[in-house]
N, C-alpha and C positions, 0 to 999 in steps of 0.2 A: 077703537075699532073703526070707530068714522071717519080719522083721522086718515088710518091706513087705506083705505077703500076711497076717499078722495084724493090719495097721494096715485094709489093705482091707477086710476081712470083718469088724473093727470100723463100721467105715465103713457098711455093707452092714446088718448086724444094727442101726446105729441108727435109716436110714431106713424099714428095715423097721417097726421099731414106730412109730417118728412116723406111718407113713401108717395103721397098725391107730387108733393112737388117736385118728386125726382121721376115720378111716371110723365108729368107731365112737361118735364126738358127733356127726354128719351121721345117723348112724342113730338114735341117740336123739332128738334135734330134730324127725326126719320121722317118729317113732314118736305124739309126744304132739300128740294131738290137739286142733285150731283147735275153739274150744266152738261150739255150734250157734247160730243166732240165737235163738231159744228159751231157753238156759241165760244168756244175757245178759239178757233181759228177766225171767227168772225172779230172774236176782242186781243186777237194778236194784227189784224191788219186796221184797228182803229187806231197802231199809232201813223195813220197815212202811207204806209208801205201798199203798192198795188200788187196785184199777187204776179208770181213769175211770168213771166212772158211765154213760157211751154204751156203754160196755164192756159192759156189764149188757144184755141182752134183756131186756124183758120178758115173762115166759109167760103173767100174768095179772095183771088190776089190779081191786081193791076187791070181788073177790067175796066174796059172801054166804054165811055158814056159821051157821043157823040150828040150834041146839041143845036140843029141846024132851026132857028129861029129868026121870024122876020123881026123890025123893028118895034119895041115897045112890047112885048109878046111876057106872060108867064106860063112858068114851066113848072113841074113836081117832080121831083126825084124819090123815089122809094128805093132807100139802102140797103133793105131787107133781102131784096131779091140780085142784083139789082136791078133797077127801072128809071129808063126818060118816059114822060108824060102822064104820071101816075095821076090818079085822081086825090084833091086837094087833102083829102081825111086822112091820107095815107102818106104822103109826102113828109120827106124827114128832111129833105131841103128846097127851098125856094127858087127859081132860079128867073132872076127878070132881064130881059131885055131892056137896052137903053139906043136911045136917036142920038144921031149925030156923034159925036168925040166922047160920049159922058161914058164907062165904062159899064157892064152889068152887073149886075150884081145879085149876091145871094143872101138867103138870111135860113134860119130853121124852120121848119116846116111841123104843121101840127104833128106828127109822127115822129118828130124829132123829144128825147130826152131833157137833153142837154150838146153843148158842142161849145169848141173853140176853137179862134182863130190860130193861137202860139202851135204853131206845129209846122216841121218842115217835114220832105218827102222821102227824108230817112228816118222818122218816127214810127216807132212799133209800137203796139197794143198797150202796152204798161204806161209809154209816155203820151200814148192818148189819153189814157184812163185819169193820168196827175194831170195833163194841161186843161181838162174838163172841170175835175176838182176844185183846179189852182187857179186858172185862169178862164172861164166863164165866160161863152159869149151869149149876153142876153137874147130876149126873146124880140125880134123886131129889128135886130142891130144889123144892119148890110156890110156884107163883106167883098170890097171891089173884086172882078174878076179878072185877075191882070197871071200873065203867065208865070208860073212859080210858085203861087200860091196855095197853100196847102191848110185843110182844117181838119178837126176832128171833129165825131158825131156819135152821139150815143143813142141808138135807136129805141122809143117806146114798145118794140115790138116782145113779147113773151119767147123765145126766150129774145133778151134784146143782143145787139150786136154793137162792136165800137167799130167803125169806121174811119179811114186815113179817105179823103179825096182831094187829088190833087191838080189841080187846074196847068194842064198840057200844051192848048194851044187856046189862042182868041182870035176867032176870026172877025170880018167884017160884018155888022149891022145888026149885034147880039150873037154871033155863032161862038160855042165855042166845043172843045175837046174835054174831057177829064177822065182822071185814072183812078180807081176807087180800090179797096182792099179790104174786107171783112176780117173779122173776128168776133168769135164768139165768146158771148163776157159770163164765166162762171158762175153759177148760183151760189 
């Protein structure tokens, strides 16, 4: 009888655990969470694909950013709005006057993201968004001011903005022209 009665309670103590460790992979299955539609489309453009170009709003197209500077002179551009003479905190680009033959030049400005030079003046939003990615202009690096010139800018601002600007005209003794064009970058 003592036999039988430690065979039972063998018996007992096994189904016992079988049911703990099937409650407890039912618990961990329903613990891990189904990812959101959001983090599916965040890990379908992690293979480098920028999202559509309709994606893109535009906030502003081919305005006018008129820059009439003496010699030696720096400037702030603020892309967000946009703005000549912004103040320094807000400046997403740099923009310096030079003396004599030496050309002006620009660099990013604390407001500034990110930005690149590889961009021409029929670049839209998606190929700003890859030549930011791809091809990176540091922070500090001057970009000569020479007409035709064209960069891309990706603003710190919430929501931020990717910007085309395009260097129109250079005048005499640091002046010069540029044509700018927003877009608004998807969250």
């Amino acid at each position: 009888m003592a036999v039988l009665l430690s065979l039972l309670a063998l018996l007992i103590s096994g189904a016992a655990g079988f049911l703990s460790w099937r409650t407890l992979e039912s618990a961990k299955s329903a613990a891990a969470p189904t990812p959101p539609v959001s983090s599916v489309v965040a890990s379908a453009r992690a293979d480098n694909r920028p999202p559509r170009p309709e994606s893109y709003p535009v906030a502003y197209a081919k305005e006018p950013l008129r820059l009439p500077l003496d010699c030696a002179a720096v400037l702030f551009l603020d892309l967000d709005e946009p703005r000549a003479d912004a103040p320094e905190a807000l400046g997403d680009l740099r923009y310096e006057s030079r003396c004599g033959s030496r050309p002006a030049q620009l660099s990013l400005g604390a407001g500034a993201a990110g930005g690149s030079r590889q961009a021409s003046a029929d670049t839209d939003a998606a190929g700003c968004d890859r030549a930011i990615r791809t091809s990176p202009l540091g922070r500090g690096l001057p970009v000569e001011v020479r007409r035709g010139t064209a960069l891309c800018v990706l603003t710190a601002a919430i929501p931020a903005a990717l910007v085309l600007v395009e260097i129109i005209d250079v005048g005499g003794s640091g002046t010069a022209g540029l044509r700018a064009t927003s877009w608004q970058v998807p969250s």
